[in-house]
N, C-alpha and C positions, 0 to 999 in steps of 0.2 A: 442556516443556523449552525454555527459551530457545533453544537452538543447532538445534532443529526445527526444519525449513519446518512452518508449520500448517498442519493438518490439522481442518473442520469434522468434527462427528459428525455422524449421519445424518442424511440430509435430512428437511424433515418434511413434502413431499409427493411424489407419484411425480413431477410437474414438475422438485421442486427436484433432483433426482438425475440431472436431465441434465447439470446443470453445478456441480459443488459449491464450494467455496471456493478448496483448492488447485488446481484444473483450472483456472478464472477467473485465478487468479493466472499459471500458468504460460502462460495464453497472453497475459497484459496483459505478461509478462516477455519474450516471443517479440517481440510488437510491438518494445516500449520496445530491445531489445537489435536490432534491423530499423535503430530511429532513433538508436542510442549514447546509449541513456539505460538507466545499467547499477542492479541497484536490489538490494534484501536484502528478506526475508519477514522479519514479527514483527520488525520493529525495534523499540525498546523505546525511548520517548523520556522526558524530565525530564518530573518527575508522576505517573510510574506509568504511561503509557499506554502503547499499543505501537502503531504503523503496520503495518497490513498488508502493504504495500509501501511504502520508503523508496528512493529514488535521487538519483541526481544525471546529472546532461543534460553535452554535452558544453561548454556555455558557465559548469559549473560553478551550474546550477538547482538546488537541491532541491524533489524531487518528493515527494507523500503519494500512493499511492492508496489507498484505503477501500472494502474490497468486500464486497457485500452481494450473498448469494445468494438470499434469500426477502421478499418483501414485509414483514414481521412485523418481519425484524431490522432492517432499513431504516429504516421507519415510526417503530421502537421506541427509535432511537439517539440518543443525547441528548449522547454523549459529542464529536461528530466534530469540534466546533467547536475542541473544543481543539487539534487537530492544525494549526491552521491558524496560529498563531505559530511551527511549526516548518520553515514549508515555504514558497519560491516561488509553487508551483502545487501546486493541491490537485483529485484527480481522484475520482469516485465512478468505480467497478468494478463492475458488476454484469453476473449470468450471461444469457444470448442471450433465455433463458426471461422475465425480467420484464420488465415494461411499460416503458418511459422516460418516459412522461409522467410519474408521479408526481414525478420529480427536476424538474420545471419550474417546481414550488410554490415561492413566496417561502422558506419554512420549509430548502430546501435552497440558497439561495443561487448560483441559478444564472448570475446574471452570472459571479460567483467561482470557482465550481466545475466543471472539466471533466466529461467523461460519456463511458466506455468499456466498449462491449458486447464481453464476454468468450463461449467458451467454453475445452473444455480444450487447440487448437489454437491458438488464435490470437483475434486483438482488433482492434478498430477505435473511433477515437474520433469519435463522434460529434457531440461540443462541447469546441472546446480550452478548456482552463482559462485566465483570466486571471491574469497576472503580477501578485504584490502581493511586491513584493520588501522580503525579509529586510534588516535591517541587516548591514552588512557584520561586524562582530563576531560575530554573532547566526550567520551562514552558515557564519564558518570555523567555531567552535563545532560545528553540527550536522554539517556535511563533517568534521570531528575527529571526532566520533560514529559518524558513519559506516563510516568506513575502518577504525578500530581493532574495531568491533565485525565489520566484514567479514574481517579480518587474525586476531583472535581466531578464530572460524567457520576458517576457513581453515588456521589450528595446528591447530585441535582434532581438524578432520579428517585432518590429518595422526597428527597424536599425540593420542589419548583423553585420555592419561595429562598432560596440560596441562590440562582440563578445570576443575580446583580452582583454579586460579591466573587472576587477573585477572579476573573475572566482569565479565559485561554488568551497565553502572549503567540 
């Protein structure tokens, strides 16, 4: 359900279960809320995809991060690139357990791409992302995106029974 935080299913090693998706997340959210960079789980952006983590920084940035628990889903992601017309700064997220080197590969575009090691406590970034700034139509656009889908979340919690009404595009 869209209006979830996500939630991986099981891990598929005894490693990955140290740190699973949603634990990675909420402590990449502890950090970013440290530095007033306030963000939403499963954003769901034009195309069908959905950001793991979506925000916005207090100079009005938007932020992607993309988190990857297990070497397998990483390796296997073929989608990630598209996220990167939606966003400022685009960060990879992974759990304290995997290697970092592998994100160093041309293939993950690491001039581009920040790098923060998660667990379920807290986060550190290891390579800031670089700035490839959005067109300014393009930003309000996704900040519009944003807020109304964080403002919807925010009813629904209030009121279930709003739920039918407005859906996440």
């Amino acid at each position: 359900m869209a209006d979830a935080p996500f939630l991986l299913d099981t891990p598929a090693t005894p490693a990955e279960s140290l740190c699973d998706a949603s634990q990675a997340a909420r402590g990449i959210m502890r950090l970013f809320a440290r530095n007033d960079i306030w963000t939403l789980t499963e954003m769901p952006l034009r195309g069908g995809r959905r950001a793991d983590l979506m925000g916005v920084d207090a100079k009005g940035h938007v932020i992607i991060v993309e988190i990857k628990v297990s070497r397998a889903d990483l390796t296997g992601d073929g989608k990630w690139t598209d996220y990167l017309d939606h966003c400022d700064k685009f960060y990879w997220g992974i759990g304290a357990h995997l290697d970092p080197a592998i994100l160093e590969g041309e293939a993950f575009q690491p001039e581009r791409c920040g790098l923060i090691v998660a667990d379920g406590y807290d986060a550190e970034i290891l390579r800031p992302a670089a700035r490839h700034p959005l067109a300014p139509a393009r930003r309000k656009v996704e900040v519009e995106r944003l807020a109304r889908t964080a403002l919807r979340r925010a009813t629904v919690a209030c009121d279930p029974a709003c739920a039918p009404w407005g859906g996440e595009q």
